[in-house]
Backbone bond lengths (Angstrom), bond angles and torsions (degrees), N, CA, C in turn:
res aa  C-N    CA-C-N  psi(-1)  N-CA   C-N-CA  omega(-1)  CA-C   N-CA-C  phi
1 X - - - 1.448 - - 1.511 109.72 -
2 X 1.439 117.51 133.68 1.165 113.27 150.85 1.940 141.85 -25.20
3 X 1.430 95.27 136.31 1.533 73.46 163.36 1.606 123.59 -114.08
4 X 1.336 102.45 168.02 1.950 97.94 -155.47 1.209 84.60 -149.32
5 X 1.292 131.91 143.29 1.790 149.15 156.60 1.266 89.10 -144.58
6 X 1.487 95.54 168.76 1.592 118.25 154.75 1.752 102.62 -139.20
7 X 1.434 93.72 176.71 1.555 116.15 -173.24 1.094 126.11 -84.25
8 X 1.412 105.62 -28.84 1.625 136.64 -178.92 1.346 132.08 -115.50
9 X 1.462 118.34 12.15 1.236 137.32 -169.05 1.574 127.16 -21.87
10 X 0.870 153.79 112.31 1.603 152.10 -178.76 1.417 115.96 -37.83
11 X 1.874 119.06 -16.11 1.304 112.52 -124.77 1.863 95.80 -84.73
12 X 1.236 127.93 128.92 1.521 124.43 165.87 1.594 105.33 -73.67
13 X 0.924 120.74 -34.88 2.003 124.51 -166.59 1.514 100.14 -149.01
14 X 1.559 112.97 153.09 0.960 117.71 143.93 1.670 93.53 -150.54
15 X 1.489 109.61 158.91 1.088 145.18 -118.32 1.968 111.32 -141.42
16 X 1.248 132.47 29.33 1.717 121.97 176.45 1.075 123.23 -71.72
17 X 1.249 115.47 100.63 1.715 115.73 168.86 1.218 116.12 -98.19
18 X 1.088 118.06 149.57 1.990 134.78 170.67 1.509 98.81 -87.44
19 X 0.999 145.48 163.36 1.357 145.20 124.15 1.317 123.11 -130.12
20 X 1.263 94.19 128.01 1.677 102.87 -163.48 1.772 106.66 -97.82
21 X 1.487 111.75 -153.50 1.292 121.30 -162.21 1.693 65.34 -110.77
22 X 1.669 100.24 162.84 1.679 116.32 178.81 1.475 95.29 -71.90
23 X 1.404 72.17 147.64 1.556 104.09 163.95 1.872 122.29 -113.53
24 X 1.420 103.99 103.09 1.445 103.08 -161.28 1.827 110.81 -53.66
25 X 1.026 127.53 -53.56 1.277 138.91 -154.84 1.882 109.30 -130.84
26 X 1.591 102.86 42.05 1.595 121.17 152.71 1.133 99.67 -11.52
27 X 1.609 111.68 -85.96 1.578 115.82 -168.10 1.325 123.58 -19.01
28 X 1.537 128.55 -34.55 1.493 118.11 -151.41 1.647 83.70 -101.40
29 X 0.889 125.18 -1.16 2.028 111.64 175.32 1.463 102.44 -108.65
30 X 0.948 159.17 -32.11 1.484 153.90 137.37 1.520 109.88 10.90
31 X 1.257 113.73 -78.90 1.588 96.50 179.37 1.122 142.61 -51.61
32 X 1.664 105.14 -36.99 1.436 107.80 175.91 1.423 114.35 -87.30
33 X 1.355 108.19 -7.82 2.010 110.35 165.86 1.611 95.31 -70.32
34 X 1.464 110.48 -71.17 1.643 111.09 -174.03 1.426 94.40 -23.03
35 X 1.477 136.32 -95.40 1.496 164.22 -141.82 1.789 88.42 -43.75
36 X 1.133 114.60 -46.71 1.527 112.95 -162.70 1.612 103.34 -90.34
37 X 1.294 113.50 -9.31 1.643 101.12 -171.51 2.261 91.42 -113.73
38 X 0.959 87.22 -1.10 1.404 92.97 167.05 1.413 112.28 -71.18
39 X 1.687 108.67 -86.29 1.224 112.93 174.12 1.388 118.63 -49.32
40 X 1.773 146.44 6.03 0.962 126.64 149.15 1.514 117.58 -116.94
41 X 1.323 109.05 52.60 1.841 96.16 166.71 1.506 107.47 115.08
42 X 1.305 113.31 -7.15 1.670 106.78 170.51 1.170 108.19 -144.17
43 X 1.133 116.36 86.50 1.575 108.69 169.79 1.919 136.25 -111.89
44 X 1.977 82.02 34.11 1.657 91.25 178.81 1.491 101.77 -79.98
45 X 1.143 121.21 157.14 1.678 116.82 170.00 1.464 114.98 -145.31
46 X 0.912 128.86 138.97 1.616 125.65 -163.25 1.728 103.50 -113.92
47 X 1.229 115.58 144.93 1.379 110.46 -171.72 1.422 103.12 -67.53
48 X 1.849 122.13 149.60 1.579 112.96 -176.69 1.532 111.94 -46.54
49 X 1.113 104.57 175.85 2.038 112.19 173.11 1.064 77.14 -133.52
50 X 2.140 117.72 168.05 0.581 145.68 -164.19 2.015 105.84 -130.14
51 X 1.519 137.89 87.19 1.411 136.41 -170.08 1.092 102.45 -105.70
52 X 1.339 100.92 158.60 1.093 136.49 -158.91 1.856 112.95 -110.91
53 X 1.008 126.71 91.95 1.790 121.03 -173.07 1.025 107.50 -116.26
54 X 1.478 104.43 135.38 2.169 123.31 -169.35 1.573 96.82 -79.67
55 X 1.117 126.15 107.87 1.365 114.17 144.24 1.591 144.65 -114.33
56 X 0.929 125.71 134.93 1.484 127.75 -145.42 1.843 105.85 -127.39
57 X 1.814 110.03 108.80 1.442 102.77 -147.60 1.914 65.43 -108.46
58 X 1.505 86.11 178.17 1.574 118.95 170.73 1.898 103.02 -99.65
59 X 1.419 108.86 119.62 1.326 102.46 169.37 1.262 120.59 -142.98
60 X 1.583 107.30 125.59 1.452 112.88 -167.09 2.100 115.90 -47.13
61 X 1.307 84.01 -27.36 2.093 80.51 -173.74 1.151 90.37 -124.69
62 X 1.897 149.96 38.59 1.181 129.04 122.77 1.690 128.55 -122.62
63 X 1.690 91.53 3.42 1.619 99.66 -172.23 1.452 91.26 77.44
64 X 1.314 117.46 -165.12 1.323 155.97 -161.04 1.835 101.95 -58.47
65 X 1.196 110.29 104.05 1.566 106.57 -169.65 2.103 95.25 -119.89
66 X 1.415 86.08 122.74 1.818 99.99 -177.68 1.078 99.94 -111.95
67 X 1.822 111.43 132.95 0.990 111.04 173.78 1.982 117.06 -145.25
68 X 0.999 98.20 132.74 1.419 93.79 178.30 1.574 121.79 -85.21
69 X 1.123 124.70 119.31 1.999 130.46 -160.78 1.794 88.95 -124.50
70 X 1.356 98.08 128.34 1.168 108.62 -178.25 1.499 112.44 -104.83
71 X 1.633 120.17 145.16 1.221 89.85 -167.57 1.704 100.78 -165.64
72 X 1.604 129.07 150.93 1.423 93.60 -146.43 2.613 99.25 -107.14
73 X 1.334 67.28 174.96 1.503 66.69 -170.74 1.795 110.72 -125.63
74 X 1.170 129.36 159.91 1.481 153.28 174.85 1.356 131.06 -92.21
75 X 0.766 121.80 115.66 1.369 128.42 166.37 1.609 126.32 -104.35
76 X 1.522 129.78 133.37 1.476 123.23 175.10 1.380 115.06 -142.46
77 X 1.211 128.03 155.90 1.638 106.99 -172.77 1.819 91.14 -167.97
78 X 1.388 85.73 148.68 1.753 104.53 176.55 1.780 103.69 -80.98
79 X 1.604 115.72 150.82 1.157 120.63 -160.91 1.787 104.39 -62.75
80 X 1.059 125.30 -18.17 1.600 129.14 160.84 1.219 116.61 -64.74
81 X 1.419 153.02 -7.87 1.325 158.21 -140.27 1.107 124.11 -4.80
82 X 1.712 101.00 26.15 1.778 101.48 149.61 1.227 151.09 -84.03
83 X 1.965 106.46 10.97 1.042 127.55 -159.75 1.953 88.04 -140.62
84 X 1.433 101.15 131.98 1.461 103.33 175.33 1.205 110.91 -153.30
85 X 1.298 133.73 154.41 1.390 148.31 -153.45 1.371 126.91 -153.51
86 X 1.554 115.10 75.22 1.085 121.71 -156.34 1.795 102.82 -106.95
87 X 1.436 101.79 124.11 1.687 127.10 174.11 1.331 107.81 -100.15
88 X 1.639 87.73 124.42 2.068 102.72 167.06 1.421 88.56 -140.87
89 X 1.199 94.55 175.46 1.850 129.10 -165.24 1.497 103.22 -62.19
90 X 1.662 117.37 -39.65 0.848 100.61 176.39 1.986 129.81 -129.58
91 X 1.539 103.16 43.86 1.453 121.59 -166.71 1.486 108.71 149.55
92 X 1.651 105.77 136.40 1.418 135.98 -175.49 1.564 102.06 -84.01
93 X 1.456 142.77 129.72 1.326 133.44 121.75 1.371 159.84 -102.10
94 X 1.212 103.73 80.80 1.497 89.21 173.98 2.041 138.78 -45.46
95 X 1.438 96.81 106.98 1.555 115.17 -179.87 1.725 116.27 -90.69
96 X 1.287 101.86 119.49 1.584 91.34 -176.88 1.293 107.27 -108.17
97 X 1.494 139.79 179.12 1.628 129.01 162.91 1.430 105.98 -164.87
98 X 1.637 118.52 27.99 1.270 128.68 156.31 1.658 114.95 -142.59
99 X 1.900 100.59 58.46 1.510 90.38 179.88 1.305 106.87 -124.12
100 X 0.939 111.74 133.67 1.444 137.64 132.99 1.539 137.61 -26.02
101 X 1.446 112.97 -133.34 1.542 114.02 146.31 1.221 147.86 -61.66
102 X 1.307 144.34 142.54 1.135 122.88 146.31 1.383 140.45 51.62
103 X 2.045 68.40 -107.58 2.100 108.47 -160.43 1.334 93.04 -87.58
104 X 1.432 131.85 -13.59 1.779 108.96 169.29 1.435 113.20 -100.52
105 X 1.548 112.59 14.03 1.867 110.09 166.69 1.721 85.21 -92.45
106 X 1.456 128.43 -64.07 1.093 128.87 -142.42 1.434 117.58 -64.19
107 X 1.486 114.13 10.93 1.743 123.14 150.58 1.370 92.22 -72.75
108 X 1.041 141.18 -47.87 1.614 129.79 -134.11 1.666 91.72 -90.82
109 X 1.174 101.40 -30.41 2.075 110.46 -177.38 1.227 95.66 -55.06
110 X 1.570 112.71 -61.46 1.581 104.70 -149.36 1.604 100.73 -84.73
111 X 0.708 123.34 -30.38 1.715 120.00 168.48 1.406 124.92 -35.45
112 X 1.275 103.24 -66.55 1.399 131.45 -158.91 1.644 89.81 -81.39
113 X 1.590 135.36 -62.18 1.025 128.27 -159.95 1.630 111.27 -85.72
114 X 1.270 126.16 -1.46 1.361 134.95 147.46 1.709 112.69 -72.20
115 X 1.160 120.81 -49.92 1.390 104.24 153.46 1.641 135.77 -31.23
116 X 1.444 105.42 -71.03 1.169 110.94 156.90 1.688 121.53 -42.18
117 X 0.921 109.68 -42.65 1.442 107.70 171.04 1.108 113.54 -46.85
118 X 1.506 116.27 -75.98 1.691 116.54 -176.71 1.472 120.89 -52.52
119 X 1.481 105.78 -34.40 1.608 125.42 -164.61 1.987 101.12 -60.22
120 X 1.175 99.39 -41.24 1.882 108.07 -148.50 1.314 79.61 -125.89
121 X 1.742 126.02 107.64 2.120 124.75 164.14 2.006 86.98 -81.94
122 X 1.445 73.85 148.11 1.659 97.15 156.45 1.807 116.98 67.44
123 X 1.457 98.76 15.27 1.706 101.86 162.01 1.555 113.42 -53.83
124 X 1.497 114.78 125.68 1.725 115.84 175.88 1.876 87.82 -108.64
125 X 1.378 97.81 99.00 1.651 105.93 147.11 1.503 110.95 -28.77
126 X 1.206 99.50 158.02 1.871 104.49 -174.18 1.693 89.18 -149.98
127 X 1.108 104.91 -73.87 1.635 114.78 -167.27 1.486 131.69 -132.11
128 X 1.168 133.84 130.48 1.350 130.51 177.64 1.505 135.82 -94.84
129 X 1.332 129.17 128.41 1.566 105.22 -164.99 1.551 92.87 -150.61
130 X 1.200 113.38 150.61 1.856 121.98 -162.86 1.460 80.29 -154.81
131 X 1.574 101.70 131.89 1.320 113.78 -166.92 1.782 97.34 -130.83
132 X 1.061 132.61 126.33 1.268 133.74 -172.50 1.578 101.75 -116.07
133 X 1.545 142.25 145.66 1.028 138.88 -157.22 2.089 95.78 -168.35
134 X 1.117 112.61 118.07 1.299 108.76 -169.97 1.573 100.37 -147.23
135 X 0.820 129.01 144.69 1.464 167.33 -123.14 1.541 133.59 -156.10
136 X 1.787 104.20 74.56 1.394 122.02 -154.80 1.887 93.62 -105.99
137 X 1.524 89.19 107.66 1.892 88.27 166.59 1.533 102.86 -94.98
138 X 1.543 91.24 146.21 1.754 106.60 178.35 1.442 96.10 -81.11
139 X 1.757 115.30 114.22 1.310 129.65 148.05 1.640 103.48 -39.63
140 X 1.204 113.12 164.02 0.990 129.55 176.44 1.284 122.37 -97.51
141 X 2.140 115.39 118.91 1.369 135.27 -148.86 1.410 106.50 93.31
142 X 1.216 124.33 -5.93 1.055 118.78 177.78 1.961 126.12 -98.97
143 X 1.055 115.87 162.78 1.605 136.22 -170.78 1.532 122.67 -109.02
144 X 1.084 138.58 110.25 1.655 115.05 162.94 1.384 137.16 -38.09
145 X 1.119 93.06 -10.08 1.755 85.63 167.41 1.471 111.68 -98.22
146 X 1.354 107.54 -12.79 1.518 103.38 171.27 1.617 117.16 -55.90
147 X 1.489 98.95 -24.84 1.782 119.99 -171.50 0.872 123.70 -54.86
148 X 2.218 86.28 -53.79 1.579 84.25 -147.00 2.034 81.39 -165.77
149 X 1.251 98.85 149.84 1.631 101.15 -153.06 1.330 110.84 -62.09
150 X 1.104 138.32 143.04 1.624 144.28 -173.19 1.508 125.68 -41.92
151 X 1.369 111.11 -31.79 1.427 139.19 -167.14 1.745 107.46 -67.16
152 X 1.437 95.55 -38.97 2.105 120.48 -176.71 1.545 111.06 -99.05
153 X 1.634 118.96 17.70 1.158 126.89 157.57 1.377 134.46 -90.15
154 X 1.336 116.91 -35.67 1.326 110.32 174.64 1.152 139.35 108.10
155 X 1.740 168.08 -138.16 0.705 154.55 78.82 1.392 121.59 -28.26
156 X 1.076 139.20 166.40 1.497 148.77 145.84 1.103 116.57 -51.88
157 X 1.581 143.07 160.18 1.464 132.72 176.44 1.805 84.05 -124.11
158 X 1.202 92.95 149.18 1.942 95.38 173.11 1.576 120.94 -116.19
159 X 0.721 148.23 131.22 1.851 133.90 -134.52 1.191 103.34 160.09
160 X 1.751 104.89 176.18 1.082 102.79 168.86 1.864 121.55 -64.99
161 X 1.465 104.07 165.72 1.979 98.86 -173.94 1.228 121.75 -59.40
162 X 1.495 125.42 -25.97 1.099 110.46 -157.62 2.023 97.60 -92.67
163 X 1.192 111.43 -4.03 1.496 112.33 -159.70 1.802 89.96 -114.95
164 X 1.285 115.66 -0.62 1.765 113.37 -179.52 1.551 98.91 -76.01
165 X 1.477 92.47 126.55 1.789 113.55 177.14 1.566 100.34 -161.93
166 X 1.383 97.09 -140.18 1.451 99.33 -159.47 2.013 99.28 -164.25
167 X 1.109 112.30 138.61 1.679 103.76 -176.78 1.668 113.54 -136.98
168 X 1.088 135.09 137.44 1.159 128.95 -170.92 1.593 95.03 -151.48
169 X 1.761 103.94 177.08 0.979 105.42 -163.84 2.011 97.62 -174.99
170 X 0.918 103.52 110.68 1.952 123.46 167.33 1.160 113.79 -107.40
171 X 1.655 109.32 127.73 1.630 109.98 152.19 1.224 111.31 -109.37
172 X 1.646 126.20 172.66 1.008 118.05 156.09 1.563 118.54 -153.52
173 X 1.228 128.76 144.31 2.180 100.59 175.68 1.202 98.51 -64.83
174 X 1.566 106.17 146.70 1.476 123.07 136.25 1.578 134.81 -76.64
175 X 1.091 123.08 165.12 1.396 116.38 -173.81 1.207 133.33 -57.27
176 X 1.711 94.54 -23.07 1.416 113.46 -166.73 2.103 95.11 -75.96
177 X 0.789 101.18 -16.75 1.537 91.57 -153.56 1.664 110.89 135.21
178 X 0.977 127.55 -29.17 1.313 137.06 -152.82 1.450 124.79 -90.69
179 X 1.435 142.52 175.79 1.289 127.41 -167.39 1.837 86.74 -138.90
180 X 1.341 114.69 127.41 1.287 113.74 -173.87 2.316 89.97 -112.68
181 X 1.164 120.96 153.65 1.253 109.35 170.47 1.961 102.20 -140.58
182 X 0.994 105.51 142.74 1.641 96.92 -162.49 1.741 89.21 -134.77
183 X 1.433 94.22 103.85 1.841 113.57 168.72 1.102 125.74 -105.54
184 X 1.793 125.94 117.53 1.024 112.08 -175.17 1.732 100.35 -115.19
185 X 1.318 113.95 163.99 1.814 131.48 -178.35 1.503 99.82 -119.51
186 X 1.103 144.64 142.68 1.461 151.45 109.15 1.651 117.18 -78.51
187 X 1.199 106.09 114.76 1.685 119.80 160.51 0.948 146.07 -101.30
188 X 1.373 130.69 149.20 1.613 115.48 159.41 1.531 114.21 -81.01
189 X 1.812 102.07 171.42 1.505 102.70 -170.35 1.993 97.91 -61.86
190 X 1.244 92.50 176.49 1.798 93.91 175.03 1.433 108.22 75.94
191 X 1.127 130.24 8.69 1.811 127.94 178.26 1.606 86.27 -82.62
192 X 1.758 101.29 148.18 1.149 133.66 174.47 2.085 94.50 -64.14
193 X 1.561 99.44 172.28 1.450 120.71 -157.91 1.612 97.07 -98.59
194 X 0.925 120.77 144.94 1.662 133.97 149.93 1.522 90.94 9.08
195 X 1.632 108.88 150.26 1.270 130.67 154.31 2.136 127.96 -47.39
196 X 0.962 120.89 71.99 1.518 133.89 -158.22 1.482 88.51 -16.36
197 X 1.382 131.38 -23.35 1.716 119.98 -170.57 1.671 110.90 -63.59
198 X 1.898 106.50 -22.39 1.107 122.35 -149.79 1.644 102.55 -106.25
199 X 1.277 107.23 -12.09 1.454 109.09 167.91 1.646 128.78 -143.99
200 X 1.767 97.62 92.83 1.447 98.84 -154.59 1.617 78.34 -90.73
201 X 1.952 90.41 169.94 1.782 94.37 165.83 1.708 113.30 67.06
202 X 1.515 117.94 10.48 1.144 114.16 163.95 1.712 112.61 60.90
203 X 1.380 107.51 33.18 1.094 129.55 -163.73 1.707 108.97 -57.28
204 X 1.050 113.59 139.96 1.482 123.23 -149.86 1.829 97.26 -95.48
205 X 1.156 115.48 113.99 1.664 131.52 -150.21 2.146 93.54 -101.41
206 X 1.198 101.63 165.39 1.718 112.46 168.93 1.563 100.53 -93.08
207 X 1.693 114.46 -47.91 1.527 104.76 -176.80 1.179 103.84 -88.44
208 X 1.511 107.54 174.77 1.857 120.58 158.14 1.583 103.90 -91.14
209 X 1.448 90.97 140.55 1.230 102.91 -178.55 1.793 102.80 -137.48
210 X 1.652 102.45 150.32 1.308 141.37 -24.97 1.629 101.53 -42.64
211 X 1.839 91.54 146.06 1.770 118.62 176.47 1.402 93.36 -47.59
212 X 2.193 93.33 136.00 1.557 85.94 144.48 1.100 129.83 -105.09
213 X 0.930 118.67 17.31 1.588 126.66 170.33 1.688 105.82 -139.49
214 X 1.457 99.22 176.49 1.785 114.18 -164.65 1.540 92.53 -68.95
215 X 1.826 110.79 160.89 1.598 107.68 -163.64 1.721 89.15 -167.79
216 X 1.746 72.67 168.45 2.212 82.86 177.00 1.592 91.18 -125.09
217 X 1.318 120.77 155.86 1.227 120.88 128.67 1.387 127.31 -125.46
218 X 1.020 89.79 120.02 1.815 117.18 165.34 1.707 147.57 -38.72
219 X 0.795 125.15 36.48 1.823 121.21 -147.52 1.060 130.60 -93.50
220 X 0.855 155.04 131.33 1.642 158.18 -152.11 1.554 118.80 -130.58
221 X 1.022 109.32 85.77 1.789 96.93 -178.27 1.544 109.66 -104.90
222 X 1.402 117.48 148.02 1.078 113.83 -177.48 1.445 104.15 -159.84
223 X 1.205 100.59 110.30 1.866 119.96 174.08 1.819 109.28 -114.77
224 X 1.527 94.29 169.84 1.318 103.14 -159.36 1.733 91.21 -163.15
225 X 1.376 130.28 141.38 1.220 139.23 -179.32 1.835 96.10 -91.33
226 X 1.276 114.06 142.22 1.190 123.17 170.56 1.569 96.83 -148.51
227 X 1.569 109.13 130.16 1.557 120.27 160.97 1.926 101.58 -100.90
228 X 1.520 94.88 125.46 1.139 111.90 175.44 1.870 116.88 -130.19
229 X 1.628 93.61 130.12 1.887 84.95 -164.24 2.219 87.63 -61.81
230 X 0.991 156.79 3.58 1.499 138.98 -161.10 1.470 93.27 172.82
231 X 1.375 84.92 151.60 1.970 110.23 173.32 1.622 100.59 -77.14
232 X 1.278 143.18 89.13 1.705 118.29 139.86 1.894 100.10 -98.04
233 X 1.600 75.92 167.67 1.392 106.64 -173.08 1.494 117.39 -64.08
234 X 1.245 123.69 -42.35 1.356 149.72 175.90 1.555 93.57 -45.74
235 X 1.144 128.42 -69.67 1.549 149.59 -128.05 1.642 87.02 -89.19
236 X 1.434 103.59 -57.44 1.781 91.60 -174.07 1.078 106.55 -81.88
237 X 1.227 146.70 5.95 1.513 134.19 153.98 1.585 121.55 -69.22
238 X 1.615 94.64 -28.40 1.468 92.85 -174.06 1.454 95.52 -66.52
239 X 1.681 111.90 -63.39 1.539 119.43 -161.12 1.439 110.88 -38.77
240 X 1.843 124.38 -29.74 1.135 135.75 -156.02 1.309 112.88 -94.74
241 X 1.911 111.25 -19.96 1.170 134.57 162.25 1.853 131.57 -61.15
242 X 1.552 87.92 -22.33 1.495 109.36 -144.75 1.909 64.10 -86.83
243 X 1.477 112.33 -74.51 1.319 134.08 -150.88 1.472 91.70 -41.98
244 X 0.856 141.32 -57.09 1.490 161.61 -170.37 1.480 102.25 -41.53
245 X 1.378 127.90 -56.20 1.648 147.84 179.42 1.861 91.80 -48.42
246 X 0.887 105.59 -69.53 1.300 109.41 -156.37 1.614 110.36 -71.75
247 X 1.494 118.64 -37.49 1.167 114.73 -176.12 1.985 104.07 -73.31
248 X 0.957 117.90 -14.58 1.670 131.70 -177.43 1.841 95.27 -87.45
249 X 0.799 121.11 -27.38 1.602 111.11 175.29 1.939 107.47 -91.74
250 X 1.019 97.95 -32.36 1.971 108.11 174.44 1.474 95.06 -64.27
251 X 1.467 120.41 -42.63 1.667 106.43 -168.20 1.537 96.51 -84.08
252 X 1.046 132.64 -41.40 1.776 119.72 177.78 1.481 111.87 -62.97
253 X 1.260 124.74 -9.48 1.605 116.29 176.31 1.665 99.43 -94.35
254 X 1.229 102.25 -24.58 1.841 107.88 -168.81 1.850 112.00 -71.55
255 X 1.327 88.65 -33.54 1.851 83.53 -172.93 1.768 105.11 -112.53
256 X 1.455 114.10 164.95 1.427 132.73 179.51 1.868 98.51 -56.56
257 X 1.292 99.59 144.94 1.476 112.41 172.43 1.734 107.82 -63.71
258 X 1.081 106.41 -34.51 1.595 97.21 -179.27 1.483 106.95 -79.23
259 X 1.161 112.37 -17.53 2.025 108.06 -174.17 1.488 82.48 -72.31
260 X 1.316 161.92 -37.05 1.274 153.83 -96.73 1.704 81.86 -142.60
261 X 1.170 119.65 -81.41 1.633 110.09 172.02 1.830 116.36 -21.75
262 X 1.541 100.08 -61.86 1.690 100.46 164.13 1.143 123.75 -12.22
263 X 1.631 119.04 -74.02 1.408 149.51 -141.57 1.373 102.45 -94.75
264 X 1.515 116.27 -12.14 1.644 106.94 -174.66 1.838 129.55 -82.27
């Protein structure tokens, strides 16, 4: 695949998680991750939270068994809070919400996820997922389809005015193996902020939020299962690299050629 950036990117968040095989007893590597991501460049830390995850097994003598496992989670962040680093039991994410390119996140990859490396022995990678989320306000005279191509609009929503938009949502496999899903929102001004999962630490944003004016958001997720005998750092950058290619060609087919001139 080609490669494609821009200069000016839309993006409010993006989103790489690892997810590994559980980790029974998280708790006892926490400090010395905290201690090490301190002394290099993040040393906000948020007291643990305590989540909540649905899981729903197959069971031969009850059918369908749901269960909610509670379980606690991490937060870490560089003194800018555009960089955050959130640890659970079972997968690391790095959340960004001042990026740009690339090659000026992919210091923050190999840093942070070499930490983790040393911090946590014996992580088994499971799956990879890079979530892109971007954030197109309608200039004024302007339309969502001017944005972003007609097809990723949706129905209309009918409601009150300030919340009338439209929401849709495509998956599809990728070649690699992978499941890419591309959701788009149209809003009115006054819509509530990002999903609170998506902005721990009061994380320091490019827009104001809630919009003051009418807006899209854009999102791109794209995961892919990988069995890996160990966590290095090297390895999930590539996989996270790979994911990255493809979700950057889904957003140049997704929006108008002139939104794309904009952004360059």
């Amino acid at each position: 695949m080609s490669e494609f950036s821009l200069n000016r990117p839309p993006l409010i968040c993006v989103a790489a998680r690892v997810q590994f095989a559980p980790v029974g007893k998280m708790d006892a590597y926490i400090p010395d991750l905290q201690e090490s991501l301190r002394l290099n460049g993040y040393p906000l830390a948020q007291d643990p939270v305590t989540t909540k995850n649905l899981r729903i097994e197959a069971r031969a003598d009850a059918g369908m068994n749901v269960t909610f496992q509670e379980s606690p989670r991490w937060d870490f962040a560089n003194l800018e809070r555009t960089v955050t680093i959130r640890v659970e039991s079972e997968s690391v994410t790095l959340l960004f919400t001042a990026y740009d390119h690339f090659k000026n996140a992919e210091p923050h990859y190999r840093r942070i996820l070499g930490m983790v490396e040393k911090a946590i022995p014996a992580l088994l990678p499971r799956l990879f997922q890079l979530r892109y989320i971007g954030y197109i306000p309608l200039t004024e005279g302007t339309v969502p389809s001017d944005w972003v191509i007609p097809s990723l609009l949706g129905m209309p929503n009918v409601g009150e005015p300030q919340r009338q938009g439209s929401f849709s949502e495509t998956s599809f496999q990728t070649p690699d193996g992978g499941v890419l899903v591309t959701r788009c929102m149209s809003q009115g001004a006054g819509h509530p902020s990002l999903p609170q999962d998506l902005l721990p630490l009061g994380a320091q944003l490019r827009y104001p939020f809630p919009s003051q004016v009418p807006f899209i958001l854009l999102e791109n997720l794209h995961q892919r299962p990988v069995e890996m005998a160990s966590f290095a750092a090297v390895a999930c950058l590539e996989q996270l690299s790979a994911l990255r290619a493809c979700n950057s060609e889904v957003f140049r087919a997704s929006v108008q050629p002139k939104a794309l001139e904009s952004w360059k």
